[in-house]
N, C-alpha and C positions, 0 to 999 in steps of 0.2 A: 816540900809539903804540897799536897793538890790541892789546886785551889779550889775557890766554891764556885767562884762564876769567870769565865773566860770569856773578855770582849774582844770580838774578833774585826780584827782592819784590815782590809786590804787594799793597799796604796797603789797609784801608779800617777808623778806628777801631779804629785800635791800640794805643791811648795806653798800657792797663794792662802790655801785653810789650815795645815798642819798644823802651827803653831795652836793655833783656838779650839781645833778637834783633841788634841791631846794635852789641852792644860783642863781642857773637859772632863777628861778622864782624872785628872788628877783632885777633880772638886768631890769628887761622889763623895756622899754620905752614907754610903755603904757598908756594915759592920761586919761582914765577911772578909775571906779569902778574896780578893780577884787578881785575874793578873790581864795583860796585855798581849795577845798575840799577834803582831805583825805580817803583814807576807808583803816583802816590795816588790811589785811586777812591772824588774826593768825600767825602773824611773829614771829619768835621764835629767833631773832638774837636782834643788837640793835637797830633796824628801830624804833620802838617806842620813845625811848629816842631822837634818829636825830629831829624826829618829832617836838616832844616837843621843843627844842632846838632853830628849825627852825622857832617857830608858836611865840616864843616870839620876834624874829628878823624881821620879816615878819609884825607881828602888827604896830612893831617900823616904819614901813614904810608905813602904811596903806594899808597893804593886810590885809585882815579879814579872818583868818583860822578856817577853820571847820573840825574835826576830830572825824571820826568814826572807829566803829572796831571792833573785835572778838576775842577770845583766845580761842576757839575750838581748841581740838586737831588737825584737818586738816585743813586747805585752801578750802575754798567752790568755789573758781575760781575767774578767771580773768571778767568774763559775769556778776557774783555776785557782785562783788567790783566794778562794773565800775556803776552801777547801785544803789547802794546803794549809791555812792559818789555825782552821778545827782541827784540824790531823795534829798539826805539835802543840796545842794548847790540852788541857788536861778537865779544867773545870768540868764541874757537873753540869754547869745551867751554863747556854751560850748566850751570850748577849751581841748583836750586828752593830756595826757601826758604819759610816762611809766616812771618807777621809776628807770630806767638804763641810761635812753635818758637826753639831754642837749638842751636845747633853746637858739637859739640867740634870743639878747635882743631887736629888734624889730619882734618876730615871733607874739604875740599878737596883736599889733599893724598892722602889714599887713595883717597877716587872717583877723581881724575884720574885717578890710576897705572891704578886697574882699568878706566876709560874708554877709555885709550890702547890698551889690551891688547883691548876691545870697541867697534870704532866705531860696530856696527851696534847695539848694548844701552843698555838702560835700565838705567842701575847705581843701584842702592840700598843702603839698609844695615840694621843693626840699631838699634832704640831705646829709650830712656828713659821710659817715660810719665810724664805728672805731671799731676791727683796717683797714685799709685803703686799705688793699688789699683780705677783705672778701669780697664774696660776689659782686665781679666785674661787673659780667652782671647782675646782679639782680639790684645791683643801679644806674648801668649805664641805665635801662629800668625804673624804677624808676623817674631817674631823664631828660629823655630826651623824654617820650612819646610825641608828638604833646594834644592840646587841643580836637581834633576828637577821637584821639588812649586812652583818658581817659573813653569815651565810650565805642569805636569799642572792645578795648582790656580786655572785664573784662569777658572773659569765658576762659582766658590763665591759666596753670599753677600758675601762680608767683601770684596771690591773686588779691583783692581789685587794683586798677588802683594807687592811693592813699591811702599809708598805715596808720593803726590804729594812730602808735602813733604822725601823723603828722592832724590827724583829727581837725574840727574846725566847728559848726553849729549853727544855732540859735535853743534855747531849744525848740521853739514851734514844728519848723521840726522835733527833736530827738524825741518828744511824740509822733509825728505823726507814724515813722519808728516803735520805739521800743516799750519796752526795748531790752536789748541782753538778747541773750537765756544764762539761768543760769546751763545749764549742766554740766558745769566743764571741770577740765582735758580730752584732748583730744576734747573738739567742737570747731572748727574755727568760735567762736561768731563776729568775725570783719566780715567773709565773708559772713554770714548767714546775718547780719545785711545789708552790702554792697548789698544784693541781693535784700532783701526788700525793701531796701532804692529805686534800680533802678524801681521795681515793681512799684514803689509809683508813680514813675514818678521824681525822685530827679534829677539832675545835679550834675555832679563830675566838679569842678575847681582845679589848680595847682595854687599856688603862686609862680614866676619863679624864687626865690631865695633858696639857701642853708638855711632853717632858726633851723633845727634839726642836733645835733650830735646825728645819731641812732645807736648804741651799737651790735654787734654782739659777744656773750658765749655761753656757753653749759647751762648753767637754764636758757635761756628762755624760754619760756609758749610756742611760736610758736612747739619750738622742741618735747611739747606731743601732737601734732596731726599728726597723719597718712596719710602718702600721702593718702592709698585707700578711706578714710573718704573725704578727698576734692574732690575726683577723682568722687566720689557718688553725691557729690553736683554740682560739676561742670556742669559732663554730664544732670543732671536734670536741672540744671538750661539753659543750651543751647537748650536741646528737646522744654522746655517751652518759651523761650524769643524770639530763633532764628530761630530753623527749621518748621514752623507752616508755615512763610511765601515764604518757599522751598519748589518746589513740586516733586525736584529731584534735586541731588547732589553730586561730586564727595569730597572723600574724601585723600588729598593729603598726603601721606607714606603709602606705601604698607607693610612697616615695621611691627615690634613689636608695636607703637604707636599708629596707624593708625586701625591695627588690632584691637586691644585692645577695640577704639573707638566703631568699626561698633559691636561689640560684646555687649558693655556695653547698645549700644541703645536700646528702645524697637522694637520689632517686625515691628508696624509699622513704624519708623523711617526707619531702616534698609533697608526697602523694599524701599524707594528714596535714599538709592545709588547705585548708577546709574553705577562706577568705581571706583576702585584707580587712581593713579599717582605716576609718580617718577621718579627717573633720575637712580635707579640701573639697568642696562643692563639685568643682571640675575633674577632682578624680574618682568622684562619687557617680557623677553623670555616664563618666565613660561605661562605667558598669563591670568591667573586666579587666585580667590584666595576663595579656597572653605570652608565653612562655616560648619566645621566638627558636632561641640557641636549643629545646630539646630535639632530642630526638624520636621522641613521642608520637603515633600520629592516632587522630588526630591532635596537634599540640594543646597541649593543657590550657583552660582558662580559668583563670582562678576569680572570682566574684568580688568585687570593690564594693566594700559596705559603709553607712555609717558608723561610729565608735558604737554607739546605743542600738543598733538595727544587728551587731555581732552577737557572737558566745564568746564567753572562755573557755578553756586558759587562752590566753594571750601570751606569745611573746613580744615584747614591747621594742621597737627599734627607734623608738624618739629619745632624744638625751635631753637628761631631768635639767632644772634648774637654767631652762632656755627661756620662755614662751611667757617670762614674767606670770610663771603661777595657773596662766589656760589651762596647759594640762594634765598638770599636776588635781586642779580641781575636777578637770573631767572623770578623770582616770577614779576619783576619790568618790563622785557622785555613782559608779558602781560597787560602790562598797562592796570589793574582792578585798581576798586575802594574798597575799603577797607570798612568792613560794607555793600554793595551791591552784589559784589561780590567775597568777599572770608571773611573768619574770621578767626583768629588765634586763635586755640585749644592750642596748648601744650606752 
């Protein structure tokens, strides 16, 4: 029988979490179909035997387990196995998991609901971190964006608005999106995906409960990607989403960050901004901020303003939830509209 919802794992040395990830799977209060799709990519620990273990307890209970896999000497990636696990799972509605992470036992049960209600969305939720004091603002943004800021906010630093292993769609959507790209070690296939997914015309929703304990170590997969590789995407993906509809623009830090930006754009980007911004005194003085590496002549100089002395839009290259609330309040004292006029970069 096909199931309703197919939760997709894809493993590779997982020995330390297995056990708790998949007695997770076993709590749901789920009144569907589900079953369990597996993909082991080349585990060399005892994730296989957890597996096994797992898939005879899990039947006991009428989850219907499907397990694939490889014994290749390497790991062909996280974009591989997540893929290979949707291809033999069947379910209508796909539910993510990572094999470190822990589900509360209604998280199936409430994605669905809010899936059903969005065919065309990536539904996510709120989380847990463990241990509890990593990664503070990362889950504190996470877990507190508005419903708007799950849009406005996916050209920031911090990834995807809603992370991977909290994802939740119906299969016909994921065929539409995908697959993930199978490059391996080092591609942020969540955010490559996340970017197409918007292309498409998707909807990002939160489910406003904690329904993941998400795991922060040193072997996560996250930690072989390169900030400069997302930094490559990002700015490509803002050129094309965001500043098409800009026909001049200041770009708020006059900083390292800020720089960085007007540098990374293309030519013609570069040429609609219009100024910095900032509240440093000393980089307000200087008055200018000139554009050594063009090729340009004469080289560009672009105008150092006050934050209040600028226009909008802005794109914004300071990261939120630093500055103990400074400029958060500045930024608020121009009552702009967020997505109109200004977006957050970093």
């Amino acid at each position: 029988m096909q199931a309703h919802v197919s939760i997709i794992l894809p493993v590779h040395n997982a020995e330390p979490w297995l056990d708790e990830c998949l007695r997770s799977v076993s709590q749901q209060d789920f009144e569907g179909t589900m079953e369990l799709s597996v993909f082991n990519d080349a585990s060399k620990d005892k994730s296989g035997a957890i597996i096994e273990k797992w898939r005879v307890k899990l039947e006991d209970t009428g989850v219907h387990v499907i397990i694939g896999g490889h014994n290749s000497p390497s790991p062909r990636g996280v974009g591989y196995s997540k893929n290979q696990a949707v291809a033999q799972s069947s379910g209508s509605y796909l539910c993510f998991l990572d094999s470190d992470d822990v589900m509360m036992p209604q998280r199936v049960r409430l994605q669905h609901q809010a899936a059903v209600q969005h065919p065309s969305s990536i539904v996510g939720c709120q989380v847990r971190r463990d241990p509890p004091d990593s990664t503070e603002r990362y889950t504190r943004w996470i877990n507190q964006l508005t419903a708007e800021q799950l849009l406005t906010q996916v050209f920031t630093s911090n990834g995807p608005t809603v992370i991977m292993p909290t994802w939740f769609c119906s299969r016909a959507w994921f065929s539409h999106v995908g697959p993930f790209d199978e490059g391996g070690r080092g591609v942020p296939e969540d955010l490559l995906f996340f970017y197409e997914h918007l292309r498409k015309g998707g909807g990002v929703i939160r489910v406003d409960q904690s329904l993941l304990l998400y795991r922060y170590h040193p072997q996560a997969a996250t930690h072989s990607v390169l900030e400069a590789t997302i930094w490559t995407h990002r700015v490509r993906f803002l050129e094309e989403q965001a500043l098409p509809r800009w026909a001049a623009f200041t770009i708020w830090n006059a900083g390292k960050q800020g720089r960085r930006l007007y540098r990374s754009l293309t030519a013609a980007n570069r040429h609609k901004v219009v100024a910095f911004c900032d509240v440093d005194e000393k980089k307000i003085r200087k008055g200018f901020y000139c554009h050594e590496d063009s090729q340009e002549r004469p080289k560009p100089r672009i105008p150092i303003l006050h934050f209040r002395a600028a226009r909008p839009p802005f794109i914004i290259c300071v990261k939120l939830d630093l500055t103990g609330g400074a400029f958060e309040d500045n930024l608020r004292s121009l009552h702009l509209q967020e997505g109109q006029d200004f977006l957050h970069f970093s």
